[in-house]
Phi, psi and omega in degrees: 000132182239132155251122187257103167259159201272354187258301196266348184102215181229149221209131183270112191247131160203214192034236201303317202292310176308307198294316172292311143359297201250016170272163177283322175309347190247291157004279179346302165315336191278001175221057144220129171291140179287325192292317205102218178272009196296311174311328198268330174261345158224082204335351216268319195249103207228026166320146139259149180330316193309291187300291171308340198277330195277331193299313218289337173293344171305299196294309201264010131313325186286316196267008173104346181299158204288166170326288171350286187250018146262009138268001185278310196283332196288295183306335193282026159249351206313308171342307181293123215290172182300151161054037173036235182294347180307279175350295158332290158337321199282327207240359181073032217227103218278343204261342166044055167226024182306315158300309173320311165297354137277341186327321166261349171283348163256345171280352191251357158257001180276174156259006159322331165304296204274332193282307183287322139324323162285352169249358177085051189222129178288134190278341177301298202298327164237015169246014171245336159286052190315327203287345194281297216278081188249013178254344171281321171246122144221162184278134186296170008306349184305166169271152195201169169274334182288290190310336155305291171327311205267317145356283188293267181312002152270316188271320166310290207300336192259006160064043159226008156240214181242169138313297163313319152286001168291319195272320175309322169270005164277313166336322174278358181268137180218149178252114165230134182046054176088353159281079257256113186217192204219148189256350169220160191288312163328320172290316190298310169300321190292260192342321182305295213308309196275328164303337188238002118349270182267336181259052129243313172318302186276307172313306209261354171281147199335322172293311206297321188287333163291326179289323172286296191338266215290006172272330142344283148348269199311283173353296182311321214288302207297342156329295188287346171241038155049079110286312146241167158245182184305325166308290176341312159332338202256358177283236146245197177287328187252000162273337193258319191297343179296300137352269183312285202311339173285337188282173192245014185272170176304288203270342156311330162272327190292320173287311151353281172324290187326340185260124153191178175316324200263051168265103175275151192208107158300193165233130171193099183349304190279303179257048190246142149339295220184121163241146184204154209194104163276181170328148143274109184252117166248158184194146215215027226272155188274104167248168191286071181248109187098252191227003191245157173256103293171110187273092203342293181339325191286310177275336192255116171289347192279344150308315195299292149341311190281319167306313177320286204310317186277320175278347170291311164337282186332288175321302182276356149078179202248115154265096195256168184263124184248133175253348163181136196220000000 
């Protein structure tokens, strides 16, 4: 199998990796949106799981990480329900990790157990350990391959950084002891900057927060009056909206109608709607200064600022205005 990815290039894949590719749980992926509800109100934004999961397994290939945990790295989304992070929202759930908490009631009903097993690999041993996978998870402030990928492959795809500039800060990547940091300080501002980019500019724009809000909403309703269930959730995105546009309850098309494209939305301090308040995501990454690894803030004030900044948002969450839906 040769895979062209527009960010890491192109890769020759087979064995365990090819076969978990064409199994249906990572299929799957290709119809839960990376956005959430974000595609329904801006057909623009329409990354998938799919793409990340094959990206981040790319990236720590790229740097040299073991097979192990470039399936490791292929699998950490397999879990997530239709509309990603919509869910979390759905469930109150502030930690926005409800896949991971399901994570072993859907692989052990997959065939992901038997594909890794025909190759000699215990499935336990690499989707329940995270701590093994240190070029995949880190906690932030760090740098990591998930948190990098989706970065990156979001900020192209949404056409606010370059390709060249995508490439430059892979250039800048260095692995010591297994761990992923940047060998210059310039890379390190660019990345702050284009991390908050998206989980604050893109996570927190208005639309996007109306788009979670109200599919949120809709979700909860149709939970609670069993038009779907919590299984249904394992499908796709568009399986479960198929479901809702088919029910016949009332207020379920009326919250319907509202998610579509024409929704104009602000931001507006005063005069809001919808307050909403994500995860707080920050990142500070550790560059190579000198013989020391070094935490950009520490060397940058213009890092520093941006982190300030970012947790304020963050804190005070997004207020929005609808002016007409």
């Amino acid at each position: 199998m040769i895979i062209s990815d527009p960010i890491y290039g192109e890769f020759i894949i087979d064995g365990v990796l090819e076969q978990l590719i064409q199994s249906q749980p990572i299929q799957r992926l290709k119809g839960i949106h990376q956005g959430g509800a974000s595609y329904l109100v801006n057909p623009e934004w329409n990354v998938t799981r799919y793409e990340h999961s094959l990206g981040v397994m790319l990236l720590i290939k790229k740097l040299g990480g073991s097979l192990e945990e470039q399936v490791a790295g292929l699998l950490h989304d397999v879990s997530h329900t239709a509309f990603s992070h919509v869910i979390d929202f759905v469930f109150d759930n502030h930690a926005e990790d409800y896949h991971e908490k399901i994570v072993h009631e859907v692989v052990e009903k997959s065939e992901v157990p038997g594909i890794l097993e025909q190759f000699g690999y215990d499935y336990k041993e690499i989707l329940f350990n995270d701590s093994k996978w240190t070029l995949l998870e880190q906690a932030a402030p760090e740098l990591c391959a998930d948190r990098v990928d989706y970065t990156l492959r979001d900020m192209y795809r949404y056409r606010q950084i370059s390709l060249e500039e995508a490439r430059q800060f892979l250039d800048a990547l260095i692995v010591v002891n297994g761990k992923m940091y940047l060998n210059r300080l310039e890379n390190a501002e660019w990345f702050v900057q284009t991390y908050y980019k998206e989980v604050i500019d893109f996570f927190m724009d208005p639309l996007n927060i109306y788009g979670y809000h109200m599919l949120a909403d809709t979700l909860k309703l149709a939970l609670e009056k069993k038009i779907i269930r919590l299984s249904d959730l394992l499908g796709t995105d568009e399986e479960v909206l198929a479901i809702l546009r088919s029910s016949n309850d009332q207020h379920i098309q009326e919250l319907m109608q509202q998610i579509h494209y024409d929704i104009e939305v602000r931001e507006d301090l005063n005069d809001f709607d919808i307050h909403r308040k994500n995860k707080v995501r920050l990142i500070d990454p550790a560059v190579l200064f000198g013989d020391e690894l070094v935490r950009a803030s520490t060397l940058s004030p213009r890092v520093k600022r941006m982190g300030d900044k970012a947790l304020f948002k963050a804190t005070e969450g997004m207020r929005v205005k609808i002016i007409s839906n």
